[in-house]
C-alpha positions as CSV (number, residue, x, y, z in Angstrom):
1,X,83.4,115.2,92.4
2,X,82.1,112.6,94.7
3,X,85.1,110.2,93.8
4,X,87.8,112.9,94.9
5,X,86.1,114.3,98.0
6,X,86.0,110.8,99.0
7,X,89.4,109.6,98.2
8,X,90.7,113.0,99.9
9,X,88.8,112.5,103.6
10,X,89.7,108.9,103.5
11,X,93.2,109.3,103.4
12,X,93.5,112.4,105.7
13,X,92.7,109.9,108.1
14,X,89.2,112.0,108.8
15,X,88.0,108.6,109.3
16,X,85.4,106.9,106.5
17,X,81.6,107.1,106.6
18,X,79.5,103.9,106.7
19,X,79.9,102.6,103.2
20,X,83.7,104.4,102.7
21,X,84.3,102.6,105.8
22,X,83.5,98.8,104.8
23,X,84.7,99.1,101.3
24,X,88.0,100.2,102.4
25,X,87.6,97.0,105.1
26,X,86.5,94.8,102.3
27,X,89.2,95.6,100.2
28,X,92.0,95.7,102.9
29,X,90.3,91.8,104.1
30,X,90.0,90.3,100.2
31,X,92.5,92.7,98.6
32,X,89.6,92.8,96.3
33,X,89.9,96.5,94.0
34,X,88.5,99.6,95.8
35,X,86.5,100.2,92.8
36,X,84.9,96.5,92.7
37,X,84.4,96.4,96.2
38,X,82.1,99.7,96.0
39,X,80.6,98.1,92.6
40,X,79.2,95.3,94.6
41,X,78.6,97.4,97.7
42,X,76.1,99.6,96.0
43,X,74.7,97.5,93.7
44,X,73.4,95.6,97.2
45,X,72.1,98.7,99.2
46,X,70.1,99.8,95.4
47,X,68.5,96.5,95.3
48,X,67.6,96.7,99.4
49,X,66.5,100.0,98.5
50,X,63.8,98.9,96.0
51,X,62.9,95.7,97.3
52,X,61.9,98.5,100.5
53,X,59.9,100.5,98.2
54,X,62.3,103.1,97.0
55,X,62.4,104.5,93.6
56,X,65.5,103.3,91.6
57,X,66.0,105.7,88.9
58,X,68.3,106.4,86.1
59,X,70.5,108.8,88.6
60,X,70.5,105.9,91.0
61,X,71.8,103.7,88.8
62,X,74.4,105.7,86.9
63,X,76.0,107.1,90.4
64,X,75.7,103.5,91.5
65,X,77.6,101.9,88.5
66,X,79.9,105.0,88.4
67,X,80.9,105.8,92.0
68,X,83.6,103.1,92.9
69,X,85.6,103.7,89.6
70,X,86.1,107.1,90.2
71,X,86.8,106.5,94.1
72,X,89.7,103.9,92.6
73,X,90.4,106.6,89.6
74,X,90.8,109.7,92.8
75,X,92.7,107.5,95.1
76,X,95.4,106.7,92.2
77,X,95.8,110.2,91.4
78,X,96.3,111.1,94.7
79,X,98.9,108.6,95.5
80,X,100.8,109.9,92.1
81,X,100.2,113.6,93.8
82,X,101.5,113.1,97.2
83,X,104.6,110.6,95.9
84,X,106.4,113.3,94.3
């Protein structure tokens, strides 16, 4: 759910949040995947997060692993959905 809400404000032109914002610059600079690009993007802020004290849990970790394949997974089926 996260994936598509994402993938639909981003390319209303709503303007992308914080980390929306520089994987989309990350990806249009490197040409890098979308889905890569968030990969690495939250696998930095969890680490920050612990090394700070935070708790890194299971959760965490799935939606970290998780959340920039289905951002790249939303973002092709809307493309399919709006091309026809």
């Amino acid at each position: 759910m996260v994936g598509i809400g994402s993938a639909l404000y981003i390319t209303c032109g709503l303007g992308p949040g914080p980390r929306d914002g520089a994987m989309t610059g990350l990806h249009q600079r490197t040409g890098v995947r979308v889905g890569r690009v968030r990969l690495g993007l939250e696998v930095v802020v969890s680490i920050a997060g612990a090394v700070l004290g935070g708790t890194l849990g299971l959760g965490t970790l799935l939606f970290a692993l998780l959340i920039g394949q289905s951002v790249a997974i939303s973002f092709g089926l809307l493309a399919r959905l709006t091309s026809k």
